[in-house]
N, C-alpha and C positions, 0 to 999 in steps of 0.2 A: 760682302754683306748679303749680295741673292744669295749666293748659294748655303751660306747661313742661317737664314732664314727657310728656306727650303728644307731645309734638315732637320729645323723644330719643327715643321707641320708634319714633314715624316713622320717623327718621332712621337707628335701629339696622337698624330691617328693611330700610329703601331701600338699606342698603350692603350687605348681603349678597343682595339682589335685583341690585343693580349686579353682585355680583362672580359670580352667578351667571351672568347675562347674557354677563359678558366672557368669562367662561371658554368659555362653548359658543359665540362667535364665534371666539374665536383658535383652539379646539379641531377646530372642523370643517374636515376638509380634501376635496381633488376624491375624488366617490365612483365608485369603480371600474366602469366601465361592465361589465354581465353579457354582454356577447359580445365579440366580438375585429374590431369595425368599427374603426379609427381613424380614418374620418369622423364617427364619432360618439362615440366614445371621447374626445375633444377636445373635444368639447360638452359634455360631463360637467360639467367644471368650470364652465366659464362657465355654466353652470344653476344649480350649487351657485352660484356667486358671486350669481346674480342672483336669487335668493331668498334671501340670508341677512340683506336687510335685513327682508322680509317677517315671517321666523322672528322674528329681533330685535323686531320690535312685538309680535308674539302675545305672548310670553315674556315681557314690560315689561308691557303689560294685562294677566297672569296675575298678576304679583307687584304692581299696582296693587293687584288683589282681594286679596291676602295681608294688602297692609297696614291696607288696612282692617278687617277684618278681627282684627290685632293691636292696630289703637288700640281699638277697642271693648274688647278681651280687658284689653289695659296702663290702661282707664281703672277698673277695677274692682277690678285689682290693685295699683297703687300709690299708694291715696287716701293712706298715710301713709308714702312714701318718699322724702322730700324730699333727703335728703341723695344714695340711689344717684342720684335726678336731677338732683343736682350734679355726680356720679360722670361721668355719662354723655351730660353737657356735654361735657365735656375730650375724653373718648373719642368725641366725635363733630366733633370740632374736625381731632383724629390721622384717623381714616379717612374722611373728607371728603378730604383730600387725595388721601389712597390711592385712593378714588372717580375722582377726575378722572384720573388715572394711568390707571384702567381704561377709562375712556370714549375715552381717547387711543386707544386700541390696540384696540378695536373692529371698525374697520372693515375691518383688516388681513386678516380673517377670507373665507374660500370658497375660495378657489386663486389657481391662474395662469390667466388667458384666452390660451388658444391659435388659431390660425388653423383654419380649416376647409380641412381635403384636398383635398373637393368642388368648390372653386371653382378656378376655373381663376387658374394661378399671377402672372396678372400681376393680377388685381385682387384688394384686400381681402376678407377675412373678412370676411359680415355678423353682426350682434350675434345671441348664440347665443338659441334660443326658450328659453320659461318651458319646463319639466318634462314640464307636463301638454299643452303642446303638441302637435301632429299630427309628426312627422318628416317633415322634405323626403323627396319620393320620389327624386331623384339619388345622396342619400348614403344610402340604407336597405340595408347590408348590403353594401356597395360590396367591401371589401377582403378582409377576412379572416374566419374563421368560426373556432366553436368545436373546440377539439382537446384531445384529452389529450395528456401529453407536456410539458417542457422548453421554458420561452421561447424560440422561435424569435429572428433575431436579422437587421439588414438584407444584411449583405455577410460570407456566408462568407468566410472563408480558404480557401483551394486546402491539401487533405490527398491523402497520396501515392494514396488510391483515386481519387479524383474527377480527375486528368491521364489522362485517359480520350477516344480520339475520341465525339467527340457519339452520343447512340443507343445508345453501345456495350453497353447491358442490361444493365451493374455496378449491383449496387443500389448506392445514393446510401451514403456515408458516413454514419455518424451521428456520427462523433468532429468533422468540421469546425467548427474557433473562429470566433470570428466578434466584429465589434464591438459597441458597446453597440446598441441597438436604436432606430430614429428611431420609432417608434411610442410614446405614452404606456403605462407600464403600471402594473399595480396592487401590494396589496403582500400580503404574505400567501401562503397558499396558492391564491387565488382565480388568482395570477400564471401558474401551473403548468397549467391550465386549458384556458389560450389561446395558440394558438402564430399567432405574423403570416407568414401564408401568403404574404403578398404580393400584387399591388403597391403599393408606396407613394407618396406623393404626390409625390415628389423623382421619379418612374420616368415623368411627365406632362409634356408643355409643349404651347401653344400652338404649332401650325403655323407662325404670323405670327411667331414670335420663332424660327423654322430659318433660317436664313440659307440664299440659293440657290446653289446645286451644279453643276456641270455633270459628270457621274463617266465621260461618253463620248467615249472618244477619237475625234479629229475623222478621218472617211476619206478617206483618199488616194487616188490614181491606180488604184492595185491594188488596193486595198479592195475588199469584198464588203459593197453597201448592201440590198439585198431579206432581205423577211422572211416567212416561214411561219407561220400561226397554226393550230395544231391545238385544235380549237374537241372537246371532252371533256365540256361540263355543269359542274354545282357542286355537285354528291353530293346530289340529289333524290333517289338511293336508299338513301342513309343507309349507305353503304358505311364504319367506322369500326372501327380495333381500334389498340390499344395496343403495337401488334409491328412491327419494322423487320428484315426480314430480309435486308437492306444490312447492315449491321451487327453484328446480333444475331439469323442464322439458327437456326431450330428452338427458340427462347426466347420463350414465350406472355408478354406483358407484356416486352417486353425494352426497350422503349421507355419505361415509369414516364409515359406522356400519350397523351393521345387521337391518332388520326390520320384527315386526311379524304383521302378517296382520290379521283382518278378518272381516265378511263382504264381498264386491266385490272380485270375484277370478281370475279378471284380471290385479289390482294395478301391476304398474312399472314406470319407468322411463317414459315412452312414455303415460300412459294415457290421454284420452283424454273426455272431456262430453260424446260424441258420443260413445267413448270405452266401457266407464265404464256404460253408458243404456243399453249395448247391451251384457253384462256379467252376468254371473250366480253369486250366493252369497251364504255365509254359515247361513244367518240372515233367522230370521222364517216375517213372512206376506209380503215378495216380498222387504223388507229391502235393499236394493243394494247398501248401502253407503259404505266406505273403511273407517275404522279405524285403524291404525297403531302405533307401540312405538316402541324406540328400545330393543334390548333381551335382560336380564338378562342370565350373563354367571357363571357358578359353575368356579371359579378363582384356583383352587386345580389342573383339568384337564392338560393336554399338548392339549390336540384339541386344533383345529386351529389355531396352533403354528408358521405356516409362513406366516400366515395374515400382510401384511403389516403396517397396520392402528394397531397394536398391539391389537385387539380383540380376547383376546385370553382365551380357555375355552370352558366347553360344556353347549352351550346353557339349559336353563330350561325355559319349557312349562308353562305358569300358570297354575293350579290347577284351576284357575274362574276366569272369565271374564266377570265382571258387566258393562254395556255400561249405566248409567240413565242419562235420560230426566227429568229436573228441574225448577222447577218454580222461578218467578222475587219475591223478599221479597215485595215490592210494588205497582207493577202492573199486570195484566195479560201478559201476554205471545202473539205472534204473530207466523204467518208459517213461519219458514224460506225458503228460496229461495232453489231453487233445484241446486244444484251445488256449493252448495255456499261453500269456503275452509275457514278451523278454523285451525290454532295452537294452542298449548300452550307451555309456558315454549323456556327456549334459550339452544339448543344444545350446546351453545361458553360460557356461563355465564363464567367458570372459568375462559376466559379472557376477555372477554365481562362485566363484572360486574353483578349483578346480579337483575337490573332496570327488565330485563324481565324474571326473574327465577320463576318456579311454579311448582319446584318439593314438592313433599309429601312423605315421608319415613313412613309407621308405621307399625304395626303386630294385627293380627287380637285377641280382646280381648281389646285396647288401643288405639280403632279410635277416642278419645278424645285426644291423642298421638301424632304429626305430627311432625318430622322433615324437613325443609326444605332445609339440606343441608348437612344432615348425612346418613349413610346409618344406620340401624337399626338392631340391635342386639335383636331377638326375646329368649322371655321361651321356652323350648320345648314343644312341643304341639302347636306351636302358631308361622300362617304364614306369612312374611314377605309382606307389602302390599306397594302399589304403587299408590296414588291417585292424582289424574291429573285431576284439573277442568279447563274448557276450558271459554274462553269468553262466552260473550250473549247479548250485547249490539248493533244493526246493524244498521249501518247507514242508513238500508231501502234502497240501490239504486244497492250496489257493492258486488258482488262475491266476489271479491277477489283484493288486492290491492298492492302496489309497494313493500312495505315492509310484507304483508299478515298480516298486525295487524291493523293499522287504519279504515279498512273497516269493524270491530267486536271487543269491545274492552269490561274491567272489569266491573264492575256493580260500583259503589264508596263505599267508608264505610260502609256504611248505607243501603247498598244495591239497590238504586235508579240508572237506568241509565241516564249518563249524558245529555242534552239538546240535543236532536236534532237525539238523536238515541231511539230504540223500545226493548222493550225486548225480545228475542226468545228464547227457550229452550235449557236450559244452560247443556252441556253434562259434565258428569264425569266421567271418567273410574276408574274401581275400579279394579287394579290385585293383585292376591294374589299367592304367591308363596312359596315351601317346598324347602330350601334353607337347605347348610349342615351348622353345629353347628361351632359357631365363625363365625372371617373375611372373609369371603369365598368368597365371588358372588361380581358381578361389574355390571356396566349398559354398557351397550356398546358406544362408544365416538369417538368421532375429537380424533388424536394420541396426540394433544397440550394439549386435557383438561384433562390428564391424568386418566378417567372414575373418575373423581370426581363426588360425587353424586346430585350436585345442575344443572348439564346438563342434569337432566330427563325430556321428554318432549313428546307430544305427537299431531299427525293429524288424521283431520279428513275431509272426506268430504259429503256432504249431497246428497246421490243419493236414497230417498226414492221417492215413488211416491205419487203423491198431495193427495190421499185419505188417504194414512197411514199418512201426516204432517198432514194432518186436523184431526185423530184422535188423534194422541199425542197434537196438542194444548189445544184438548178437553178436554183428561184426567186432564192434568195439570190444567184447566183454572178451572175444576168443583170438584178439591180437589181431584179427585181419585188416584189410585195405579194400574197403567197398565201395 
């Protein structure tokens, strides 16, 4: 009878040892990652998952000692209770069962395993580390960072502030809806914390899966094949401000993102014809035009982590900075006017649509390669490129116009410009940049267009002097390479 009785108090304690157990497996869910990476935000869980067998044994060797612990205690208390240890047969007969019920549903316990961001989208996730593990240096801080404010969300909706030409210095709406969010998030108030600045892992492809392009129209007879390279630097002098005054004259920050300038070393908010004649430039033969884009930021970084506009990261320099003059497939070429302002591409596309998008993603080795709307996953050895061809069709009369497009617009298909405009020398900036390995880098953005990569864009304005346009018409018109 002791030792029967000994064996239901076992048994008593082991079932609510089990049912403790089971609870705290099914109970634990993925633990909210304290920053706002969803490279690593996604690892969360599979951590949790992959310690929750570990936890599970601790927790089973604690209630081992428990029951021990209780048979000593139950053999001194019920030397004369033969009958409750009849009692507590039966009742162990009943939750035995219930026992195995719980041990079923155990293992259901940690989360979901999610894919890693970080890796590039045609191979697999690797199995996520233990906790206390080191962090890959690729994914450390890759995407988004801390913010106060409203979960951010991945694809606004277009609200009637944001139908806005690019640049145009409207602060960014804050009412735009937007869909559910492709990033994981938490739950609570911890949610409210963290806003996904963007880019996400969907905004990434490998170069090798761009299909090849050819986007130039083939030159005819009359065609204009020579090209002008106005050779400018890559902003070794740190030339950088947040002002477009194409767009948004006399508006300090009108622009909501960095810009890297070179050429004129006066560009700002406030320039002016008059300004910019009378400024010095980084360009070789008296070149005084201002071209500008916005920075490409290393996304890994905390720099400029209290920038409002969420630009955040440390900028990267290009490596080269090709500025070429190009000829019409059809016709010769004309001067362009001295002052005359060019865009290209919509800083707002991502709500804006993408009627005026003219981003170029590719890596250098794969300029048959273009994406238009991805950012670009290079080989090692091989730099991230940025190609941005500008208008060249001028209606002959206007500098610059209400919207900064009608007054210079695309060549058509076929490469002809449309009735009633001239063709002038079609600029295309070529940058090329040493970015780190995986998702890494962002373009700098409107905070709404979360640095999606189809908001790449670029200005320019033409402050050469009439002898240097009248040479570059030349090169171009007579087949050379200048």
């Amino acid at each position: 009878m002791r030792s029967r009785r000994m064996a239901a108090a076992v048994t008593t304690l082991a079932v609510v040892a089990s049912g403790l157990v089971s609870a705290a497996v099914i109970g634990v869910g993925p633990v909210l990652a304290d920053h706002c990476d969803p490279a690593e935000a996604t690892q969360s869980p599979q951590a949790s998952q992959t310690q929750q067998p570990d936890q599970n044994q601790d927790q089973g060797q604690q209630q081992d000692q428990n029951q021990d612990q209780g048979q000593n205690q139950d053999q001194g208390q019920q030397q004369d209770q033969d009958q409750q240890g009849q009692q507590q047969d039966q009742q162990n007969d009943q939750q035995n069962t219930g026992q195995a019920d719980d041990e079923q549903q155990a293992p259901q316990g940690g989360g979901i395993a999610l894919l890693d961001p970080a890796q590039p989208p045609e191979t697999d996730a690797p199995a996520a580390p233990e906790a206390d593990a080191p962090e890959p240096e690729q994914s450390a801080e890759t995407f988004g960072r801390r913010r106060g404010g409203n979960q951010s969300t991945r694809t606004p909706s277009p609200s009637p502030s944001q139908t806005q030409n690019p640049d145009d210095g409207g602060e960014p709406s804050p009412t735009g809806s937007a869909s559910p969010s492709a990033s994981p998030t938490g739950t609570g108030g911890a949610e409210e914390e963290c806003a996904d600045l963007g880019p996400f892992p969907e905004d990434f492809v490998d170069i090798r899966q761009v299909a090849p392009v050819n986007n130039d129209a083939r030159t005819g007879r009359n065609g204009s094949r020579g090209t002008f390279v106005s050779q400018c630097g890559t902003n070794r002098n740190g030339h950088n401000n947040p002002d477009n005054f194409i767009v948004a004259p006399g508006v300090s920050n009108g622009a909501h993102h960095l810009h890297d300038y070179v050429g004129n070393l006066s560009t700002d908010a406030f320039s002016t014809d008059e300004s910019l004649a009378a400024a010095g430039t980084t360009c070789r033969l008296g070149d005084k035009s201002t071209y500008f884009w916005p920075v490409l930021r290393d996304r890994r970084s905390d720099a400029n982590a209290t920038d409002p506009d969420g630009n955040v990261g440390q900028v990267l320099r290009p490596r080269s900075v090709t500025l070429q003059f190009r000829g019409n497939a059809t016709s010769r070429v004309v001067e362009m006017p001295r002052f005359i302002r060019i865009i290209t591409g919509d800083a707002k596309a991502a709500t804006n649509g993408g009627a005026n998008a003219k981003a170029g993603w590719s890596c250098s080795g794969f300029q048959n390669r273009i994406s238009p709307d991805k950012y670009t996953l290079c080989p090692r050895g091989s730099q991230v490129l940025r190609i941005l061809d500008f208008p060249s069709c001028w209606d002959g009369q206007n500098t610059d116009s209400a919207n900064h497009r009608t007054h210079v617009v695309f060549p058509g298909q076929g490469g002809a410009c449309p009735q009633g405009t001239r063709a002038i020398p079609q600029l295309r900036m070529t940058l090329a940049y040493n970015v780190p390995q995986g998702p890494s880098y962002a373009v700098d953005a409107f905070p709404e267009q979360k640095h999606n990569p189809v908001t790449d864009h670029g200005d320019f304005a033409n402050v050469m002097p009439d002898r240097l346009m009248q040479f570059v018409v030349s090169c171009i018109n007579r087949g050379r390479r200048c």
